[in-house]
PyMOL Python script that loads the backbone (N, CA, C, O; Angstrom):
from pymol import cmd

cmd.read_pdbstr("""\
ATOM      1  N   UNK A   1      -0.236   6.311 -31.046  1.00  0.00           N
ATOM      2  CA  UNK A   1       0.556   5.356 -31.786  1.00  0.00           C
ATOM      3  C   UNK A   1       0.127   3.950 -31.372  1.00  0.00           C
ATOM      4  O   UNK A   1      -0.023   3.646 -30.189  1.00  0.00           O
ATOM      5  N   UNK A   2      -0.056   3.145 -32.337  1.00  0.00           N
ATOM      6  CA  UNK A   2      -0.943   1.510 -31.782  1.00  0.00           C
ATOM      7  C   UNK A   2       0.397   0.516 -32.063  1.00  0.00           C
ATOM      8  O   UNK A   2       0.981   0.369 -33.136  1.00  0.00           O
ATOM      9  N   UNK A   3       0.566   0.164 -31.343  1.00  0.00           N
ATOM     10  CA  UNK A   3       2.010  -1.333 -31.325  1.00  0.00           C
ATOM     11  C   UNK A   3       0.819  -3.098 -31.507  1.00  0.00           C
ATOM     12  O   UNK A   3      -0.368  -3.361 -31.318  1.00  0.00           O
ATOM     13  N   UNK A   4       1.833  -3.733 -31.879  1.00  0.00           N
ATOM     14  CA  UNK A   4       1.284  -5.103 -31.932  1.00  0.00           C
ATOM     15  C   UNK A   4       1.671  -5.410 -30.911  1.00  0.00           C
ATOM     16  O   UNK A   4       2.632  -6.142 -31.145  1.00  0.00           O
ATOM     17  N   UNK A   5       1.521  -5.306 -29.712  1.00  0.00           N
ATOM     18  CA  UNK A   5       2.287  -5.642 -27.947  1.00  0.00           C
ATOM     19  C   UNK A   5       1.404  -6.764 -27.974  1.00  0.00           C
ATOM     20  O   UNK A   5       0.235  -6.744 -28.358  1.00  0.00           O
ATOM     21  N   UNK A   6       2.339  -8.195 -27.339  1.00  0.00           N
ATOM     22  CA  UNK A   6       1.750  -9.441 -27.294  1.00  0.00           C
ATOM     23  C   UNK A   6       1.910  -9.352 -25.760  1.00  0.00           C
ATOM     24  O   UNK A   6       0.946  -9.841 -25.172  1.00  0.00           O
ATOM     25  N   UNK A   7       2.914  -8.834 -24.930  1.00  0.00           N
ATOM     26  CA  UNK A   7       3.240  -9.009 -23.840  1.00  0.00           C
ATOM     27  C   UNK A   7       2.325  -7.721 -22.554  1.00  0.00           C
ATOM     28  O   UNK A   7       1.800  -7.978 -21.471  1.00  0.00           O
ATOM     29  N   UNK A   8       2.450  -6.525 -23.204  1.00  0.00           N
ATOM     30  CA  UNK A   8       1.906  -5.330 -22.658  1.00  0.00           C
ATOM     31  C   UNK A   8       1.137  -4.551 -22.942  1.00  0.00           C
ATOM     32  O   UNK A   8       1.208  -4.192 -24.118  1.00  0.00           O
ATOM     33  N   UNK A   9       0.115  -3.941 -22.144  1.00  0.00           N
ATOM     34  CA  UNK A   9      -1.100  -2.754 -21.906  1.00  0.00           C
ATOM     35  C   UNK A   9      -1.034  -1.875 -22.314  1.00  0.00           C
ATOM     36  O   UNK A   9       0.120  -1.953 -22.734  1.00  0.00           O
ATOM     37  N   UNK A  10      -1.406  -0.821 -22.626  1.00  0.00           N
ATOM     38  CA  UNK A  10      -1.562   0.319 -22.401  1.00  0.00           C
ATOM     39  C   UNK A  10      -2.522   0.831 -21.415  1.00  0.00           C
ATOM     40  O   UNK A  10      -3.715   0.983 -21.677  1.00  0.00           O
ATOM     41  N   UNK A  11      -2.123   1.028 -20.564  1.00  0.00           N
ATOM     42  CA  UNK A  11      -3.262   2.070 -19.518  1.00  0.00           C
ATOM     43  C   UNK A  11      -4.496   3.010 -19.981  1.00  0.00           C
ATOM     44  O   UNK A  11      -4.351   3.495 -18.859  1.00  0.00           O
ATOM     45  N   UNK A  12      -5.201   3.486 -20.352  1.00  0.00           N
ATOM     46  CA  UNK A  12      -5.923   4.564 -21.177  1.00  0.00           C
ATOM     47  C   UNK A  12      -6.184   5.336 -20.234  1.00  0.00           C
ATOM     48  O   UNK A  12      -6.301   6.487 -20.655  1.00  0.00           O
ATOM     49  N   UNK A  13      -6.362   5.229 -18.926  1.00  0.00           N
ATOM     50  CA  UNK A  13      -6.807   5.826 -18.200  1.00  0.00           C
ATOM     51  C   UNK A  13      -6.957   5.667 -16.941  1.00  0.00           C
ATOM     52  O   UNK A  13      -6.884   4.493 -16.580  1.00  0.00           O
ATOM     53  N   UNK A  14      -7.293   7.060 -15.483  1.00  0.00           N
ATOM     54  CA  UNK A  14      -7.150   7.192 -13.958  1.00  0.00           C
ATOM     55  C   UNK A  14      -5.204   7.830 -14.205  1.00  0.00           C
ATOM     56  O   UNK A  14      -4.467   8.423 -14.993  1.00  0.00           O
ATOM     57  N   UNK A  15      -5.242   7.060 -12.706  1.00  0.00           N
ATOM     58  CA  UNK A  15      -3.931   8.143 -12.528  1.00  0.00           C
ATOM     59  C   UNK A  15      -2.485   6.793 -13.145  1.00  0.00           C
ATOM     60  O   UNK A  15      -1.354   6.964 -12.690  1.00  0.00           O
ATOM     61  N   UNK A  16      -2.678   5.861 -13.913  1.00  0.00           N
ATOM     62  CA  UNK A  16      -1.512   5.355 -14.454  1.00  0.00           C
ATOM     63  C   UNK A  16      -1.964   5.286 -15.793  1.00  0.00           C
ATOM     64  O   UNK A  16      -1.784   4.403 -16.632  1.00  0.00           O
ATOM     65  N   UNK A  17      -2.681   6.537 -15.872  1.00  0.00           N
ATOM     66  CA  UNK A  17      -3.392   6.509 -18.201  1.00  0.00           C
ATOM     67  C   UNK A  17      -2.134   7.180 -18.529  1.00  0.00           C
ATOM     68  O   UNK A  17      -1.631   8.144 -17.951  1.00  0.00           O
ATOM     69  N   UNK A  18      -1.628   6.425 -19.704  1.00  0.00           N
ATOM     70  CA  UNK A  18       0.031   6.173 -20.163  1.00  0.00           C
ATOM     71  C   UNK A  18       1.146   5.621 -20.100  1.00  0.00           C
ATOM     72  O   UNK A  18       2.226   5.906 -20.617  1.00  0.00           O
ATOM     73  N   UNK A  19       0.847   4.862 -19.478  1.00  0.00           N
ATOM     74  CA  UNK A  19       1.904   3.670 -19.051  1.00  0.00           C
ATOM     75  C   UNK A  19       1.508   2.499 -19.486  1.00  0.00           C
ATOM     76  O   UNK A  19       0.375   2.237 -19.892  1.00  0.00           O
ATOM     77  N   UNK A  20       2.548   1.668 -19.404  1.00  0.00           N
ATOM     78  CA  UNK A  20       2.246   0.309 -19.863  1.00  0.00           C
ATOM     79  C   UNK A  20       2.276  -0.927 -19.285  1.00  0.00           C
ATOM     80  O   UNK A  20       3.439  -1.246 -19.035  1.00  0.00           O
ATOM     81  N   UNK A  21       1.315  -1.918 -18.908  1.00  0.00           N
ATOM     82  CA  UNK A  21       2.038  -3.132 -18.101  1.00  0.00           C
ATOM     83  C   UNK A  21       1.812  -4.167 -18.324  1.00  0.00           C
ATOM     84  O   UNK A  21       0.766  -4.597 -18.810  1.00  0.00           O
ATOM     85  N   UNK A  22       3.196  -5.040 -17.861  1.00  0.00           N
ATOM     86  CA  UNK A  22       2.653  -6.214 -18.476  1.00  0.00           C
ATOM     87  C   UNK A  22       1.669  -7.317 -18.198  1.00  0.00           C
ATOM     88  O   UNK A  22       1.451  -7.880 -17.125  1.00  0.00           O
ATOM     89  N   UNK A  23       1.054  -7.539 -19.514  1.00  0.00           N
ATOM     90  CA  UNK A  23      -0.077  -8.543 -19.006  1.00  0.00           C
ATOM     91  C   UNK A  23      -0.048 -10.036 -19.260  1.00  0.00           C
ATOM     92  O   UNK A  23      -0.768 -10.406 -20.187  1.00  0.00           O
ATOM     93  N   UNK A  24       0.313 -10.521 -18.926  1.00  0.00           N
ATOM     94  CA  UNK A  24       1.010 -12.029 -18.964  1.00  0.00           C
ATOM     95  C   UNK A  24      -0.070 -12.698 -19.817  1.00  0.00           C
ATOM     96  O   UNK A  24      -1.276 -12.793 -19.588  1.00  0.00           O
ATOM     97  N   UNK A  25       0.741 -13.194 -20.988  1.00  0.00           N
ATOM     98  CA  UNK A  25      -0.115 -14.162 -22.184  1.00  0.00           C
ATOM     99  C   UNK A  25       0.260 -15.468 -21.298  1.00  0.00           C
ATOM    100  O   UNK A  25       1.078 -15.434 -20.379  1.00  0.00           O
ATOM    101  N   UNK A  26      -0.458 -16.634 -21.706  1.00  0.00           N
ATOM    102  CA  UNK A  26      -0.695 -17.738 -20.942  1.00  0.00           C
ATOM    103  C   UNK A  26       0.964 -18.228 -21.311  1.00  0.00           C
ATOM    104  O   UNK A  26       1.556 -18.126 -22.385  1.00  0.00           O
ATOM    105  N   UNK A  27       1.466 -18.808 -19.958  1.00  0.00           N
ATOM    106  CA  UNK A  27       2.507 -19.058 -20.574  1.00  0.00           C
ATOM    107  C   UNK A  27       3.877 -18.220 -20.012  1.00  0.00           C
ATOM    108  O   UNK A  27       4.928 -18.744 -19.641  1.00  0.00           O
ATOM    109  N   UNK A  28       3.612 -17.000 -20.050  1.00  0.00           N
ATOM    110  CA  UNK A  28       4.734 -16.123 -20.685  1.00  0.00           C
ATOM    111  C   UNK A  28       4.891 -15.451 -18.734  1.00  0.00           C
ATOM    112  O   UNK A  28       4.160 -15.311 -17.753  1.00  0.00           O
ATOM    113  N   UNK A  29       6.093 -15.265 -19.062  1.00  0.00           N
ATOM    114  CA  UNK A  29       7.001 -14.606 -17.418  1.00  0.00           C
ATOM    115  C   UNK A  29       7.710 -13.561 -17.805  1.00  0.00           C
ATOM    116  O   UNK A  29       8.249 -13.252 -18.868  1.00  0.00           O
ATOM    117  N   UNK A  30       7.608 -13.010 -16.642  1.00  0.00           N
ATOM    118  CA  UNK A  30       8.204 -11.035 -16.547  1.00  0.00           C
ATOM    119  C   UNK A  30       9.881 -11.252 -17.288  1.00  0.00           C
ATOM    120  O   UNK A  30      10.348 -10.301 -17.915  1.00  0.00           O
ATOM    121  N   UNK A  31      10.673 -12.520 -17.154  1.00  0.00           N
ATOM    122  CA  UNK A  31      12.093 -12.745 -17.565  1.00  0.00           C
ATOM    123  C   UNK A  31      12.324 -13.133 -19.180  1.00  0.00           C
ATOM    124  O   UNK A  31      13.357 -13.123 -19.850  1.00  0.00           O
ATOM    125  N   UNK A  32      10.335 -13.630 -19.690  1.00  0.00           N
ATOM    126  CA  UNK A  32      10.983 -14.426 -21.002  1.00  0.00           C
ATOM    127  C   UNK A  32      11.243 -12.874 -21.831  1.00  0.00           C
ATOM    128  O   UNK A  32      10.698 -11.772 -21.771  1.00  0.00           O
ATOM    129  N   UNK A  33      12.783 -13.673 -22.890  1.00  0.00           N
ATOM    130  CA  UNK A  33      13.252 -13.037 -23.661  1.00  0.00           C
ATOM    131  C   UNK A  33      12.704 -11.770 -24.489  1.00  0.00           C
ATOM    132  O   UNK A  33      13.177 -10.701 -24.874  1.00  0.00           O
ATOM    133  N   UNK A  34      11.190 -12.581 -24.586  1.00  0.00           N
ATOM    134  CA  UNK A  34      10.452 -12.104 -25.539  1.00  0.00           C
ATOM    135  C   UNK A  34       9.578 -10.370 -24.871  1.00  0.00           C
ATOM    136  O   UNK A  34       9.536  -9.186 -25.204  1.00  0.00           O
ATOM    137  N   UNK A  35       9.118 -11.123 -23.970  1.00  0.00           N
ATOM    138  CA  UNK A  35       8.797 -10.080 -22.852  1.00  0.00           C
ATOM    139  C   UNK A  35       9.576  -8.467 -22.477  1.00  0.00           C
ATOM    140  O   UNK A  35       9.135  -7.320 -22.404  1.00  0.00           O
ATOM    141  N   UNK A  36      11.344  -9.273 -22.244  1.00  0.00           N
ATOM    142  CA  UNK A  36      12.101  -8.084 -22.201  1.00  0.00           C
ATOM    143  C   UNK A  36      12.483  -7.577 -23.180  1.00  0.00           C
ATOM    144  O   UNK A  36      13.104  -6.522 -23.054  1.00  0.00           O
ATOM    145  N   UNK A  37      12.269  -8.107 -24.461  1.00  0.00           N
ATOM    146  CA  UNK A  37      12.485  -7.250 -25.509  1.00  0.00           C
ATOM    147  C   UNK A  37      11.197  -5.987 -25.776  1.00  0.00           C
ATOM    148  O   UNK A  37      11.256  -4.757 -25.782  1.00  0.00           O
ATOM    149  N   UNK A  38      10.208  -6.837 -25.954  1.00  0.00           N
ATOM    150  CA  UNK A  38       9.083  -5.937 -25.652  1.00  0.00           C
ATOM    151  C   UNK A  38       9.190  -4.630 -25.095  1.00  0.00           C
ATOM    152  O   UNK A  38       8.993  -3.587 -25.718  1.00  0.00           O
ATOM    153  N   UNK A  39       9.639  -4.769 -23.411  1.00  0.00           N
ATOM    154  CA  UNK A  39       9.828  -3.966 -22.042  1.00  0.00           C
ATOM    155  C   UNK A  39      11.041  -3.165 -22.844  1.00  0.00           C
ATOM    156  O   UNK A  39      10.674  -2.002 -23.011  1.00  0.00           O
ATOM    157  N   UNK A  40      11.929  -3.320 -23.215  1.00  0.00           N
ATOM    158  CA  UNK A  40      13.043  -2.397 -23.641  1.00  0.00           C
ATOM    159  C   UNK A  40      12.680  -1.757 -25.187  1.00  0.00           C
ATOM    160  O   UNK A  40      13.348  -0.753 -25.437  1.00  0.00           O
ATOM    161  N   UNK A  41      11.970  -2.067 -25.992  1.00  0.00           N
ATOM    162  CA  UNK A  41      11.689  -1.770 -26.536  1.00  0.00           C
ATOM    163  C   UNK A  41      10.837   0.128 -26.598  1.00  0.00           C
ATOM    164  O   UNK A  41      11.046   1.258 -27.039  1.00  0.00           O
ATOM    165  N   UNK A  42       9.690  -0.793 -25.689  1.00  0.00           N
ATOM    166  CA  UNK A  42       8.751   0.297 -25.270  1.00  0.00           C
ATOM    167  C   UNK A  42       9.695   1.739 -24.101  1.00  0.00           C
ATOM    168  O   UNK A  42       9.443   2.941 -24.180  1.00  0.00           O
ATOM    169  N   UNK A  43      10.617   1.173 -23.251  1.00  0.00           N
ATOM    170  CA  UNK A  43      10.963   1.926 -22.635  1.00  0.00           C
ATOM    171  C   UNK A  43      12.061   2.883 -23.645  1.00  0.00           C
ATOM    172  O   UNK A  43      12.220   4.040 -23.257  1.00  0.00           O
ATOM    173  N   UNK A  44      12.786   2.478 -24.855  1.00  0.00           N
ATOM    174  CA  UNK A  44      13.772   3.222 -25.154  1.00  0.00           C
ATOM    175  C   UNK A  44      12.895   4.321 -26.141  1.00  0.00           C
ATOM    176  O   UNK A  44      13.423   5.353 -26.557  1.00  0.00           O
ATOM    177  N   UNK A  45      11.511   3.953 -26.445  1.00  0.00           N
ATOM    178  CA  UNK A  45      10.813   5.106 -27.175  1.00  0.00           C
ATOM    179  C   UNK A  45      10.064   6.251 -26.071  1.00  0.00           C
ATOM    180  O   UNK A  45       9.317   7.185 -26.362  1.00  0.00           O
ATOM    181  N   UNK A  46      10.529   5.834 -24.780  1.00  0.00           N
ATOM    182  CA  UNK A  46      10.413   6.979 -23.858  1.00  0.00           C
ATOM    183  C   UNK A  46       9.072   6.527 -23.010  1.00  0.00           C
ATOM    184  O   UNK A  46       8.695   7.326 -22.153  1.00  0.00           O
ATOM    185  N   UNK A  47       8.447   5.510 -23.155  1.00  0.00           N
ATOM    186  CA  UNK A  47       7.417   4.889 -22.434  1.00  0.00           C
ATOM    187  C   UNK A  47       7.916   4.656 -21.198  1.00  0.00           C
ATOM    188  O   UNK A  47       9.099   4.369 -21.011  1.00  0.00           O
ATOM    189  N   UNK A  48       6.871   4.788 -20.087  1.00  0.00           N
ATOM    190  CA  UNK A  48       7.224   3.773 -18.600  1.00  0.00           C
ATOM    191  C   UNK A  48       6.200   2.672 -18.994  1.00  0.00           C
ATOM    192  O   UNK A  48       5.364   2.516 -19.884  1.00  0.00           O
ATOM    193  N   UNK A  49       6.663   1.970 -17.899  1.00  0.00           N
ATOM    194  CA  UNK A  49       6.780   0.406 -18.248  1.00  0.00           C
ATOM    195  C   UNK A  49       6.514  -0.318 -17.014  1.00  0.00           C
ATOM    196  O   UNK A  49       7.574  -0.315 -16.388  1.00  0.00           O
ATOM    197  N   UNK A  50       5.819  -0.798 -16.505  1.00  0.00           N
ATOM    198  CA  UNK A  50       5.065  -1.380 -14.916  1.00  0.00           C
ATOM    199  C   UNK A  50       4.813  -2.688 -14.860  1.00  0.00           C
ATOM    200  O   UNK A  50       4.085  -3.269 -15.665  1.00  0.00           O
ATOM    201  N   UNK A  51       5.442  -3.265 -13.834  1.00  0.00           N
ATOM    202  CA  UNK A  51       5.481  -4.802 -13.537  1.00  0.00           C
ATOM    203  C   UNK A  51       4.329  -4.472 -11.855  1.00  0.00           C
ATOM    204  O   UNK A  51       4.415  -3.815 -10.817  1.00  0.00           O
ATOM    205  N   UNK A  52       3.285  -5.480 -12.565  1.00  0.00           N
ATOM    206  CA  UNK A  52       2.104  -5.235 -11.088  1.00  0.00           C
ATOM    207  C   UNK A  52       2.084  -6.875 -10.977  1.00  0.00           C
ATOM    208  O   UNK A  52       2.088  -7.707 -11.885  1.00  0.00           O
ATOM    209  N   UNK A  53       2.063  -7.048  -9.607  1.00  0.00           N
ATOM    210  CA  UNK A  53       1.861  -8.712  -9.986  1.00  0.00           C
ATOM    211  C   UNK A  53       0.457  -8.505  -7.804  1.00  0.00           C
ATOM    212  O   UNK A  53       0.553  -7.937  -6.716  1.00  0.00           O
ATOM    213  N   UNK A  54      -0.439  -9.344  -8.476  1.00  0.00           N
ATOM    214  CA  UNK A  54      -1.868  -8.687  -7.362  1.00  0.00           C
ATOM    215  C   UNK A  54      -1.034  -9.944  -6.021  1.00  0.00           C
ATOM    216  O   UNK A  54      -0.278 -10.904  -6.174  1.00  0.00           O
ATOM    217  N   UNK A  55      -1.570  -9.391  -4.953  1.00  0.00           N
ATOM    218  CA  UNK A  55      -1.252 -10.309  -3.763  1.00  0.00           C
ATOM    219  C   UNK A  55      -2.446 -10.385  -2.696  1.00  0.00           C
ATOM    220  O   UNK A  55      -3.199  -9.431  -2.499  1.00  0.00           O
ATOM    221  N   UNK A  56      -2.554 -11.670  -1.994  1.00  0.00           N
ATOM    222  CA  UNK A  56      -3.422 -11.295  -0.903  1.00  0.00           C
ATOM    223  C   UNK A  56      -4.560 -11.565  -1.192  1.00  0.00           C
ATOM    224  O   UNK A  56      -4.834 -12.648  -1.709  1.00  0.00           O
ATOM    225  N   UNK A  57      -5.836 -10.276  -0.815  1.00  0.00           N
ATOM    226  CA  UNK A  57      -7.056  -9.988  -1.088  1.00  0.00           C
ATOM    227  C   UNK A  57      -7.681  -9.494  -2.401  1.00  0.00           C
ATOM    228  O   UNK A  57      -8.829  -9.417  -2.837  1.00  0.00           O
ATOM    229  N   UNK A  58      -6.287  -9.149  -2.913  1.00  0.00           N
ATOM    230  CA  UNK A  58      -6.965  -8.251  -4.342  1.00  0.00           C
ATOM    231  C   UNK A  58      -7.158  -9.391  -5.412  1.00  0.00           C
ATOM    232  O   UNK A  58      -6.361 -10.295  -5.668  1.00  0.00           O
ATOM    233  N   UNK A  59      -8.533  -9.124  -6.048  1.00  0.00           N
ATOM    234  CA  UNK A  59      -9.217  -9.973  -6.695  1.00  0.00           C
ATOM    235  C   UNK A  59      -9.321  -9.603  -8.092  1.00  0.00           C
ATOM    236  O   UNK A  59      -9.600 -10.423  -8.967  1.00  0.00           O
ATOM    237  N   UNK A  60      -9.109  -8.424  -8.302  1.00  0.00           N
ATOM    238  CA  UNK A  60      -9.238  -7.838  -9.952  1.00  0.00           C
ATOM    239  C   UNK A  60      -8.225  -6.786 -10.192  1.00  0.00           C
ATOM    240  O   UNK A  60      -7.804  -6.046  -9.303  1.00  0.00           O
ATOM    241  N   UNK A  61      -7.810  -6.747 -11.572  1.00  0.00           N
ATOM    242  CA  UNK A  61      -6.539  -5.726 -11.737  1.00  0.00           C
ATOM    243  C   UNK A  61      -6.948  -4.501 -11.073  1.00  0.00           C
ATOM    244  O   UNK A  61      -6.107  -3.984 -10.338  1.00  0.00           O
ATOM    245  N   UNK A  62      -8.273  -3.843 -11.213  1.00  0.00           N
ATOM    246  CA  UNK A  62      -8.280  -2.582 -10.719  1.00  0.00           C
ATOM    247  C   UNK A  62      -8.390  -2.325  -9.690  1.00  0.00           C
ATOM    248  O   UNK A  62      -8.595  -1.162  -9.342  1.00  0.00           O
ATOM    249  N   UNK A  63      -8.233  -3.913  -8.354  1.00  0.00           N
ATOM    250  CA  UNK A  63      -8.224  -3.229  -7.188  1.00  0.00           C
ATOM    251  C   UNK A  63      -6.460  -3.348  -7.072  1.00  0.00           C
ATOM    252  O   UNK A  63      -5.783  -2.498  -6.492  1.00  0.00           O
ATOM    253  N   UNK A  64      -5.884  -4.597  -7.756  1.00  0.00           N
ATOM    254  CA  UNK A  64      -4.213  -4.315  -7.853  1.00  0.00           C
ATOM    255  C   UNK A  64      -3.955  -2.909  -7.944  1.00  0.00           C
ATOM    256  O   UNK A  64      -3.540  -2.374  -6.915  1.00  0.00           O
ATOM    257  N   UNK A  65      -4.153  -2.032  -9.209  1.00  0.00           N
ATOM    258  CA  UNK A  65      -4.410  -0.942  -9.920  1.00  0.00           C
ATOM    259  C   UNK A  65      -4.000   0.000  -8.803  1.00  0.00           C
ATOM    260  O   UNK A  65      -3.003   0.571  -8.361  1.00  0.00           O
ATOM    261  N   UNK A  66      -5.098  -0.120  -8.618  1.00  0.00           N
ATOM    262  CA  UNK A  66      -5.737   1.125  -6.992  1.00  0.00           C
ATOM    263  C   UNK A  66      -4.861   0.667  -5.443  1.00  0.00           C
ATOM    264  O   UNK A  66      -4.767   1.507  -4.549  1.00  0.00           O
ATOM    265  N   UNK A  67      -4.410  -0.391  -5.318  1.00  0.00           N
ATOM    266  CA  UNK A  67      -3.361  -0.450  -4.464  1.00  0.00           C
ATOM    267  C   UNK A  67      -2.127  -0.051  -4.411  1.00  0.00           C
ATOM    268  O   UNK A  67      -1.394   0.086  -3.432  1.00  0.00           O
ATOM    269  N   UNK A  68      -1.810   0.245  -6.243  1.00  0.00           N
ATOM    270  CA  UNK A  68      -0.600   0.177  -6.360  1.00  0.00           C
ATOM    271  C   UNK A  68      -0.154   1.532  -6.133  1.00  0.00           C
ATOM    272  O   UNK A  68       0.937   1.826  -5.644  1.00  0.00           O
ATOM    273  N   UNK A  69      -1.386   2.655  -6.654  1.00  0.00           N
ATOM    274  CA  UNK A  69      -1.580   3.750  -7.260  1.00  0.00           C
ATOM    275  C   UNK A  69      -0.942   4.157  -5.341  1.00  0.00           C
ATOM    276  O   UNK A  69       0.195   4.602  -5.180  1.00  0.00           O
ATOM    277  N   UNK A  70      -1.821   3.920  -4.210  1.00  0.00           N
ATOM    278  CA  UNK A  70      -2.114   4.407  -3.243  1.00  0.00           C
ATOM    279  C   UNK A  70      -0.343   4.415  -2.655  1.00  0.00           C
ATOM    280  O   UNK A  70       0.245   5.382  -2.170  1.00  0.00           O
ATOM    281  N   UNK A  71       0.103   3.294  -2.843  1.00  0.00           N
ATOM    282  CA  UNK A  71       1.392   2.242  -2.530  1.00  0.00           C
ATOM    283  C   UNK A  71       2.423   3.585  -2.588  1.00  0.00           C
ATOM    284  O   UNK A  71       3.130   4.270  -1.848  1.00  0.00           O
ATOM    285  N   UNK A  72       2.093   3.494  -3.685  1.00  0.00           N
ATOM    286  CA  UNK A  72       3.519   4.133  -4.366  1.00  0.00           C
ATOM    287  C   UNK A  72       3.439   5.626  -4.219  1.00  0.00           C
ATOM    288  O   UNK A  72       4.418   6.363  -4.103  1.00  0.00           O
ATOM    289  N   UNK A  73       2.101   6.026  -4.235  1.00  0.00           N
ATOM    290  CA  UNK A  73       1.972   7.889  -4.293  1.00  0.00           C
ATOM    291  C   UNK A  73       2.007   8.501  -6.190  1.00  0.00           C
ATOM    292  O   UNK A  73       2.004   9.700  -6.470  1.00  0.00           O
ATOM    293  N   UNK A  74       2.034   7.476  -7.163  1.00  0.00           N
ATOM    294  CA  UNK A  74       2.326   7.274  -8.804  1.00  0.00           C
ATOM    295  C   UNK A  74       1.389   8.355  -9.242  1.00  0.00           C
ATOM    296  O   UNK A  74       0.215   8.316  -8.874  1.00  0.00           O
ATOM    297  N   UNK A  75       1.805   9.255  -9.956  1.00  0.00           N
ATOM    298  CA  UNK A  75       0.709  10.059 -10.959  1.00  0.00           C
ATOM    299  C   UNK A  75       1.174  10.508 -11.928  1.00  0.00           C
ATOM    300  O   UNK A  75       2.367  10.795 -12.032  1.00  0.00           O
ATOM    301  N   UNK A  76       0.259  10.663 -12.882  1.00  0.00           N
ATOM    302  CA  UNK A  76       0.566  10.804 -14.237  1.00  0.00           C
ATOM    303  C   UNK A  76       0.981  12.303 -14.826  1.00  0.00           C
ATOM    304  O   UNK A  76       0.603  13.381 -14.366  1.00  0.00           O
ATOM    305  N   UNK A  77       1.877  12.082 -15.990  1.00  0.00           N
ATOM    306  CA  UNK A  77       1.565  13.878 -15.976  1.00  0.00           C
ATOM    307  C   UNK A  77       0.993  14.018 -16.481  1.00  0.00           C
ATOM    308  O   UNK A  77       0.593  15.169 -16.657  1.00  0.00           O
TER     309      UNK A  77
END
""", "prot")
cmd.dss("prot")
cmd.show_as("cartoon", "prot")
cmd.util.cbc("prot")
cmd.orient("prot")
């Protein structure tokens, strides 16, 4: 199913392929309106829904990605 998501991802793939997160348009914060409509949107059609924000050393989403993955213990079904 393809959405017009201005705010959020789709994952395609590794161990968070199916989920969604948000990817911040210039501008735009995890609180604006627009954002959480988005986020509730996607979650009430049964989607998960992932707020990653990188810290530190990590330099590219997929080492965020891969920290988060390790972090948390997260896998897909």
């Amino acid at each position: 199913m393809n959405f017009d998501l201005k705010h959020h991802q789709l994952i395609e793939d590794g161990s968070l392929a199916g989920c969604y997160i948000h990817q911040p348009a210039h501008g735009s914060q995890i609180d604006d309106k627009a954002v959480l409509a988005e986020r509730q949107m996607l979650e009430k059609m049964g989607h998960k829904v992932m707020q990653v924000q990188a810290k530190g050393t990590t330099t590219t989403f997929s080492e965020a990605m891969q920290k988060f993955t390790k972090k948390t213990g997260y896998q897909s079904n």
